[in-house]
C-alpha positions as CSV (number, residue, x, y, z in Angstrom):
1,X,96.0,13.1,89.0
2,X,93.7,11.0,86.8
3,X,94.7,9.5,83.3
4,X,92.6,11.1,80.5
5,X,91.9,7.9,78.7
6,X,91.0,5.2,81.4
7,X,90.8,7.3,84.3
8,X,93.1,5.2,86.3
9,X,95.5,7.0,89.1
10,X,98.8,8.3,87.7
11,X,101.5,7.1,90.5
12,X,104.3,8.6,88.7
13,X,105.9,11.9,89.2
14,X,104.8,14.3,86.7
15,X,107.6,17.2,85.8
16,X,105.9,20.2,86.8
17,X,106.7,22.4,83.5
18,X,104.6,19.6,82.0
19,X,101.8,20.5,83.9
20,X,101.6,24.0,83.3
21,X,101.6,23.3,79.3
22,X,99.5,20.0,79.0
23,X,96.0,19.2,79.5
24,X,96.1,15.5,79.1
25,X,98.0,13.1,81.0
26,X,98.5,9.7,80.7
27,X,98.7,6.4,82.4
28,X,100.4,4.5,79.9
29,X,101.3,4.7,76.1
30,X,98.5,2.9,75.2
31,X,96.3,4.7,76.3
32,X,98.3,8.0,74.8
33,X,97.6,6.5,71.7
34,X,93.7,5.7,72.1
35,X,93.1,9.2,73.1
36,X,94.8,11.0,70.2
37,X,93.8,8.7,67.9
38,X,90.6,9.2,68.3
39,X,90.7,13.3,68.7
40,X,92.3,13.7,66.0
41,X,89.4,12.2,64.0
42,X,87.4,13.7,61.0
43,X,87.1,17.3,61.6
44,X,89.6,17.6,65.2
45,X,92.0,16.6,62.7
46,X,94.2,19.7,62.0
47,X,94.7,18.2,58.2
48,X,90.3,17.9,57.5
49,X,89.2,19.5,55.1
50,X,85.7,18.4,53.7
51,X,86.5,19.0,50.3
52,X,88.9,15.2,50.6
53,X,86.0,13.7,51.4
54,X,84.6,11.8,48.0
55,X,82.4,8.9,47.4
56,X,83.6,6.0,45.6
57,X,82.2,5.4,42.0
58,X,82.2,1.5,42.6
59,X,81.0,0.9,46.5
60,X,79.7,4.1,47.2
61,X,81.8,4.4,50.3
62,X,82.6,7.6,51.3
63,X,86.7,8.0,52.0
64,X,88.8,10.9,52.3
65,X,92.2,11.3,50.1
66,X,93.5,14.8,49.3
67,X,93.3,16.3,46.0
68,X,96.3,17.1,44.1
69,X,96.1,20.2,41.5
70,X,96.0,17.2,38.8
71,X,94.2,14.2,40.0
72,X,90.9,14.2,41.9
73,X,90.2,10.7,43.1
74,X,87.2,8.6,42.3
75,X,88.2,4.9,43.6
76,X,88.2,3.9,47.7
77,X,90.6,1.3,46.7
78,X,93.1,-0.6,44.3
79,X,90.3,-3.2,44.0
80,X,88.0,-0.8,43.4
81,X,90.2,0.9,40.6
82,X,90.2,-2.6,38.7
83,X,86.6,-3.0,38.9
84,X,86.0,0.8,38.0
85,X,88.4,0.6,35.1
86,X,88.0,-3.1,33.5
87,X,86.7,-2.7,30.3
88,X,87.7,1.1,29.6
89,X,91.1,0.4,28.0
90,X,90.5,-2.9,26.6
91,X,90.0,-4.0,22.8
92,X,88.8,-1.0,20.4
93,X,89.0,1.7,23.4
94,X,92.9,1.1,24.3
95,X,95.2,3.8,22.2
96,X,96.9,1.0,21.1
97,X,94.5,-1.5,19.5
98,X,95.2,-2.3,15.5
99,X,92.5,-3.9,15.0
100,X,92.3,-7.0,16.5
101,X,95.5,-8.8,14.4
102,X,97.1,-10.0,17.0
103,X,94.6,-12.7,18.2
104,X,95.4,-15.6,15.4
105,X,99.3,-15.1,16.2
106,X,98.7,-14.9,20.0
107,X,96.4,-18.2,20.4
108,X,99.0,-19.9,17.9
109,X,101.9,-19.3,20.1
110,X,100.4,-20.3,23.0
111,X,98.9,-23.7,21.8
112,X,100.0,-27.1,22.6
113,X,101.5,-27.1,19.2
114,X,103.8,-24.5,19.5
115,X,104.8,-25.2,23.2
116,X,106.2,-28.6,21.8
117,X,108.0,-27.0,18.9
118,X,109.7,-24.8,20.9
119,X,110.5,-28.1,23.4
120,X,111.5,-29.9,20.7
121,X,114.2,-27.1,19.5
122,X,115.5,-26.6,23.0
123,X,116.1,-30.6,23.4
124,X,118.0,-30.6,20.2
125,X,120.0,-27.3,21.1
126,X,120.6,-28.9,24.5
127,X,118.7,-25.5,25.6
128,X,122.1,-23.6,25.2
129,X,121.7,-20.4,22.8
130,X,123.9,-21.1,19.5
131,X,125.8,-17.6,19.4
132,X,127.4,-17.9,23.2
133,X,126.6,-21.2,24.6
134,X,124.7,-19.5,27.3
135,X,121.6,-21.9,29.4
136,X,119.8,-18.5,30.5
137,X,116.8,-17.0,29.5
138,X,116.8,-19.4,26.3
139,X,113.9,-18.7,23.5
140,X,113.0,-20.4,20.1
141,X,114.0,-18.1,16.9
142,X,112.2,-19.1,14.1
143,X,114.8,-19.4,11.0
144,X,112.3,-18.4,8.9
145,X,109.7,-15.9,9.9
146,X,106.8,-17.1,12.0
147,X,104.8,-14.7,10.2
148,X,105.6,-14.7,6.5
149,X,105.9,-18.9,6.3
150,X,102.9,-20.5,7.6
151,X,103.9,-24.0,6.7
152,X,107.4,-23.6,8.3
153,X,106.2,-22.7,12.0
154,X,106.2,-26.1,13.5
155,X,108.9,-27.5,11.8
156,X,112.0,-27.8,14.2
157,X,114.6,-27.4,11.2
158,X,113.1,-24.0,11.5
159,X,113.9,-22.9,15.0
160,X,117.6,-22.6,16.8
161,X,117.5,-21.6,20.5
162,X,119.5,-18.2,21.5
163,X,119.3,-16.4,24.6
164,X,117.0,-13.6,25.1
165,X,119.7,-10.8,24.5
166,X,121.6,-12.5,21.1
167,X,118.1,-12.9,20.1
168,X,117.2,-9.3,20.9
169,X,120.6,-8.0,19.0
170,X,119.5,-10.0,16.0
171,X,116.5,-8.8,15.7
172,X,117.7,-5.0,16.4
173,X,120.6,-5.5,13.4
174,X,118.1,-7.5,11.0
175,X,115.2,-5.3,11.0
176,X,112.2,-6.4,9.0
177,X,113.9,-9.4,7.4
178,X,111.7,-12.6,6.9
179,X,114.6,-14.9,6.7
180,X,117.7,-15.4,8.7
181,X,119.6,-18.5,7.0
182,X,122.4,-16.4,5.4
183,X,122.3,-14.3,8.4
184,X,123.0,-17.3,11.0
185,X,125.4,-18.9,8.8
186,X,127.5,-16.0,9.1
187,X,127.3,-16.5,12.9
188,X,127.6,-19.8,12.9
189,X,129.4,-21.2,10.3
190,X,129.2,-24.7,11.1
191,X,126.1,-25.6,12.7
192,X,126.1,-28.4,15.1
């Protein structure tokens, strides 16, 4: 008996109830593999359907995915998805956009500026947060809001370093206040 694949003589015993239910046999795994794989291609797959097959909106490559009853897919790829999609939800078109008010804020806070007030905060805090003495996840607060006074946002009087969850519970008890003196002196009622 001949292997299907490579045609090469098959010197092992065959079980005989194999023989009577199979029309393929094989050599060797490998070429098992190279045989299905291949007839089991396109349409002698017993999953084709032609309706999977779509053509990308990017490449134009044709490439088969199946079609859930929501989503019908029009990207080959993840890298084709980011190309298709740049642009579509950013500025104006994103269901979040206000406006475009975040941009002076945003480029302040990341400027050199900033990134050495919030250095020179850390240094004097000996980047340990002032409610529980913890060294992780430390960040700058500003004392006095960031947003309501301009002239105070680089002065290091005006920050204290906390770690990210005391300075998330502040926030979340102190809602919409513009000035937290009072506030951290009741936390801290002797600063150091």
């Amino acid at each position: 008996m001949k292997c299907h694949t490579c045609n090469n003589v098959i010197t092992k015993r065959i079980d005989p109830n194999k023989l009577k239910r199979n029309k393929h046999f094989f050599c060797s795994r490998p070429c098992y593999v190279t045989f299905w794989a291949s007839e089991k291609k396109g349409s002698n797959n017993v999953n084709w359907n032609p309706k999977n097959e779509r053509t990308c909106k990017v490449c134009s490559k044709v490439f088969r995915r199946a079609v859930s009853n929501k989503i019908v897919p029009i990207y080959c790829s993840m890298k084709c998805s980011g190309t298709g999609r740049r642009g579509k939800t950013a500025g104006d078109k994103n269901g979040m956009w206000k406006g475009g008010i975040s941009g002076e804020e945003n480029s302040i806070r990341h400027s050199i500026e900033y990134i050495e007030w919030r250095n020179a905060v850390g240094r004097r805090d000996k980047s340990k947060c002032r409610f529980c003495k913890s060294r992780k996840s430390i960040v700058a607060h500003h004392v006095k809001s960031f947003r309501d006074y301009k002239k105070l946002r680089f002065e290091v009087d005006n920050g204290i370093t906390l770690c990210r969850s005391c300075h998330t519970e502040l926030h979340a008890k102190n809602k919409g206040v513009q000035d937290f003196t009072n506030i951290l002196n009741d936390y801290m009622p002797n600063k150091s």
